[in-house]
N, C-alpha and C positions, 0 to 999 in steps of 0.2 A: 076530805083526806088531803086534797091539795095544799090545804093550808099549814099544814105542820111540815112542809118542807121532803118529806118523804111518799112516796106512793112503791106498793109492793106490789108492782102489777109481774105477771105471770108469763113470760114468753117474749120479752121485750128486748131480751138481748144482752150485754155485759152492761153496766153501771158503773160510774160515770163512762161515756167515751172514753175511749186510750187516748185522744188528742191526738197532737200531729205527729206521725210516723219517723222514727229515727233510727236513724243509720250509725253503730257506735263505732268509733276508729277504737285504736289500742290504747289511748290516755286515760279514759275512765278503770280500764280492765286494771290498766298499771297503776293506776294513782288508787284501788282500793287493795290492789298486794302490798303496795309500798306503805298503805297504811297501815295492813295489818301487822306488817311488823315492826313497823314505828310503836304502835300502842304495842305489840306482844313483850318486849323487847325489856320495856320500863315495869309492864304489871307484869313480870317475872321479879326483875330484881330491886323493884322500887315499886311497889302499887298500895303505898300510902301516899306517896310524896304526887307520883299520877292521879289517883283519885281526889285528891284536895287540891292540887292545882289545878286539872280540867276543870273541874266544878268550880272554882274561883274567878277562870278565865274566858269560860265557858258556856258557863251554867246558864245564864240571864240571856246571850245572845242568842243560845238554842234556844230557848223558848222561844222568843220572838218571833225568831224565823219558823220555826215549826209551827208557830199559833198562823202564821201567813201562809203556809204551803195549805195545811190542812182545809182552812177558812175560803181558802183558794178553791183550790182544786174540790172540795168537797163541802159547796155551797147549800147543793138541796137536800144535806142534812141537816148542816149547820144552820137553821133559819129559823123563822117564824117562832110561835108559841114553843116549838120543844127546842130552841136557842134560849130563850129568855127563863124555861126551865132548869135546862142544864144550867145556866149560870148561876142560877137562885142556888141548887144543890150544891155547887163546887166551892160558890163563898161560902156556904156554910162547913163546908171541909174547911174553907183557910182561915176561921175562926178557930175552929177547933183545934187548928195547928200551932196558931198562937195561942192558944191556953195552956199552961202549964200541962206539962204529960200526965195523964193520971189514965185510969184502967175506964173510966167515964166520957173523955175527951177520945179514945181511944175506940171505944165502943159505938158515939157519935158519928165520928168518921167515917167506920166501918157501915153502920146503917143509911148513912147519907151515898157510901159510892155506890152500895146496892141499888137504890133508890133513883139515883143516877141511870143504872142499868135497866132497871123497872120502866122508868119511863122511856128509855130511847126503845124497846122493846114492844111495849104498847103500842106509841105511836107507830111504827115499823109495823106492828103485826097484827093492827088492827082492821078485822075482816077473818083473819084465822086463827079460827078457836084453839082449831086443835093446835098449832105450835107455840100458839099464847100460852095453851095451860102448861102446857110443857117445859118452855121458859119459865113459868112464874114458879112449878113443883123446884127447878133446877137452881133458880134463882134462890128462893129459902134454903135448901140444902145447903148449898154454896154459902151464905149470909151465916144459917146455923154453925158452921163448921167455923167459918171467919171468927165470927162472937165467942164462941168456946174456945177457941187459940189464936187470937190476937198476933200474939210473936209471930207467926209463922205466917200471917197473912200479910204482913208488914213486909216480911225478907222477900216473899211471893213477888210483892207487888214492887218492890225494888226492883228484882229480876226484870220483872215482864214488862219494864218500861224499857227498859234497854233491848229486847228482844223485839217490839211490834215493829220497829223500822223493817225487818223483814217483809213484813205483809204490806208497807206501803212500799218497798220498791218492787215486788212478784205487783202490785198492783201496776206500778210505772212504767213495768216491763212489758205492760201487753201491747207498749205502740212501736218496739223493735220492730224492724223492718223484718231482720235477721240477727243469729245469736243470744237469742230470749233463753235458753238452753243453759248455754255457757254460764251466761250473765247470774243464771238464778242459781249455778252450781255453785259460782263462787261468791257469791253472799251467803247459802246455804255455811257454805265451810266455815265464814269468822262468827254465823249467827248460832251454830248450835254444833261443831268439828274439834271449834279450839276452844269453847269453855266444854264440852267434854274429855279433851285433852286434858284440861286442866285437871277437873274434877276426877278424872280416872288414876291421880300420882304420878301420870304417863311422863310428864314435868318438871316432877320434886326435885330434880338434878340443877336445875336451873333458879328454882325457888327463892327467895329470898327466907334465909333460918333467922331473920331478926326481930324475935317478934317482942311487944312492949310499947308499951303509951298506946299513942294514937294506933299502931296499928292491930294492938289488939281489942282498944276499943271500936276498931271499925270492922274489924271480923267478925265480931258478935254481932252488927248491927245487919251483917248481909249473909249470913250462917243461920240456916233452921239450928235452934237451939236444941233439940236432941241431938244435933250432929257435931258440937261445938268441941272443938280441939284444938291444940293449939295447929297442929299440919293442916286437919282439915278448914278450918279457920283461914289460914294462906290463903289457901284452894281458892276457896266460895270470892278470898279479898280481891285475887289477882283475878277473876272472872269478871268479880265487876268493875275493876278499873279499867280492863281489856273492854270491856262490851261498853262501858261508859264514855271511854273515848273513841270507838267506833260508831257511837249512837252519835256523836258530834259531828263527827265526819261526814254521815250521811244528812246530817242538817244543814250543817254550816258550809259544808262545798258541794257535794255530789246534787240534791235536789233544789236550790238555788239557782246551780248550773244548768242543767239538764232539763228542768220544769219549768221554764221561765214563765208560763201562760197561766201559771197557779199565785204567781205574784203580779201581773196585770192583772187577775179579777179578783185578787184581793184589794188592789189601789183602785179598783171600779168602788168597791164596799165602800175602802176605807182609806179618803184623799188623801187624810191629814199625816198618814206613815207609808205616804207614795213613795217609788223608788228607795233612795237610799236613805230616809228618815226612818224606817224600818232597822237597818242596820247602826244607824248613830243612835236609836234608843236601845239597842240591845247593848251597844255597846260602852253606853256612857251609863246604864245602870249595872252594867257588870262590872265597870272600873269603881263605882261605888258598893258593890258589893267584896268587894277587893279588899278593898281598905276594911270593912267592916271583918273579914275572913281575918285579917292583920291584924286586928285589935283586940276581935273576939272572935275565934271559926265557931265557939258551940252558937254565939246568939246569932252568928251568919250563918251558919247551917239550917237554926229553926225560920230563918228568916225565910230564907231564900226555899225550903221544906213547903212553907206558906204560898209565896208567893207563884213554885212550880205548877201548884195544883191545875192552876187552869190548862198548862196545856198539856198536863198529863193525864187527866181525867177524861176533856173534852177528846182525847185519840177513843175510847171504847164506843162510844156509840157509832164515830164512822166507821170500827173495826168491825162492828156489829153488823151495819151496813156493808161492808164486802164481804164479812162472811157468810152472813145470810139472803145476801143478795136482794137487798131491799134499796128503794129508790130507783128502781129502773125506771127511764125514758130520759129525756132531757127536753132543756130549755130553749128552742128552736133561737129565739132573737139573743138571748145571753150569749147563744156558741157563734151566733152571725157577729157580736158586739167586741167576742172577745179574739176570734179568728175568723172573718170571714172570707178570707181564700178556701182555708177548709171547709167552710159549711157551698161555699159554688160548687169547688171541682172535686172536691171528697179529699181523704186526707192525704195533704201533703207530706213528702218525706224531708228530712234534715238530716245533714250529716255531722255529725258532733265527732 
């Protein structure tokens, strides 16, 4: 079992370590209100022109950085045989994505992320029948329902990429010293307050009523299509340019800042994008996905469609892992290599 990077041992306590204890001043509280209405502000009255330009300016860097928090911080999923699995699975999504769309290429996908899930599942829950069988009844269901409506599983999974940052900072939170409370109140509020907001008309006032071209091509593309209108269409757009560019936020500033210990054991893995070479490749393939947005956004949209998979797919199984509480214990000499004040005197606190 050791070797697949996960053990679901029973009684072992929270998974990963919190790491080192932190003490939040008011900068982080105010710099994620200041945000929320930076991004609310635009995808009310422009969240065509926000949705394509984050994504332009954006898009490539988050990954980056997101592929190094996770790879980080959430090592003894990320490893061995069920690593070399997940990647096998996920290239064959970003094949798929570069193939022309058809209801075939579209269906592959779908049966590849399952399979995806199938395996981080196994290895995680292997030893227990009974919640194996249960995953694997829940898992068909779920795949059946996917396969039989396509559209819907597509708009789905738009959403709930923008939404899982929630579950990795309630995870980041548990090394708060004090104010863990506060902290998850108000990420609760921009992750699931203000796209209800939106989605309830509570908003329409504010709205942007200019719909056409692009932006009613991009409301069909993030709208369950039974729901599809031109208002409710706004709705579903300004949701996710709102959540689109708070999923940035939490990549590109809040857990860079705040996690620093998740990118030293990433540069333990992975010399060659030590430090700030991480950041000049996020950012020199985003400046080249720019130009490509300029010349052509539909063949840079499927491009960059392709090229997201990896670090959008590879979040489920360590989601899978906090929520099912799988991978307890740790790496005695990795937590002494990567902090070892904390592994001597137990965890230290930091005042951020």
């Amino acid at each position: 079992m050791a070797s697949t990077g996960i053990r679901a041992a029973a009684g072992a306590g929270p998974w990963p370590a919190p790491g080192p204890a932190v003490r939040l001043g008011g900068a982080p509280f105010a710099g994620f209100a200041l945000a929320v209405v930076a991004a609310l502000v635009p995808a009310l009255r422009a969240p065509t022109g926000l949705a394509v330009l984050g994504l332009a300016v954006f898009g490539l860097l988050h990954n980056v950085l997101e592929l190094r928090y996770v790879a980080g911080r959430f090592a003894a999923v990320l490893a061995g045989p069920l690593l070399r699995l997940l990647l096998a699975l996920v290239t064959g999504i970003v094949v798929c994505r570069l193939l022309p769309a058809s209801r075939l290429s579209q269906s592959a996908e779908i049966l590849l992320a399952y399979g995806l899930l199938a395996a981080a599942c196994r290895y995680g829950l292997r030893g227990r029948p009974g919640p194996s069988v249960a995953a694997g009844v829940g898992l068909v269901a779920a795949a059946s329902a996917s396969l039989a409506f396509p559209a819907y599983h597509f708009v789905v999974l738009a959403h709930l990429h923008n939404v899982v940052p929630l579950l990795f900072l309630a995870e980041w939170s548990r090394r708060l010293a004090r104010g863990r409370a506060a902290f998850l109140v108000l990420q609760c509020g921009w992750v699931l307050l203000v796209p209800a907001l939106l989605l309830s008309g509570w908003l329409d006032g504010w709205l942007s009523q200019r719909p056409g071209g692009w932006t009613d091509r991009l409301a069909a593309v993030y709208t369950p299509p039974g729901w599809l209108t031109p208002q409710v269409g706004l709705r579903f757009l300004a949701v996710f340019a709102f959540l689109q560019t708070m999923h940035y936020v939490v990549w590109v500033w809040f857990l860079p800042r705040y996690a620093p210990e998740a990118a030293e054991r990433f540069d333990a893995r992975v010399p060659g994008l030590r430090g700030g070479r991480a950041w000049a490749l996020g950012a020199g393939a985003g400046g080249l996905l720019a130009l490509l947005f300029a010349v052509d956004y539909a063949q840079g949209r499927s491009v960059y469609a392709a090229l997201a998979s990896y670090h959008a797919y590879l979040e489920f199984p360590v989601l899978l892992a906090l929520v099912l509480g799988l991978g307890e214990g740790r790496n005695a000499e990795a937590d002494a290599a990567a902090d070892p004040d904390q592994v001597r005197t137990g965890r230290k606190e930091v005042k951020v």
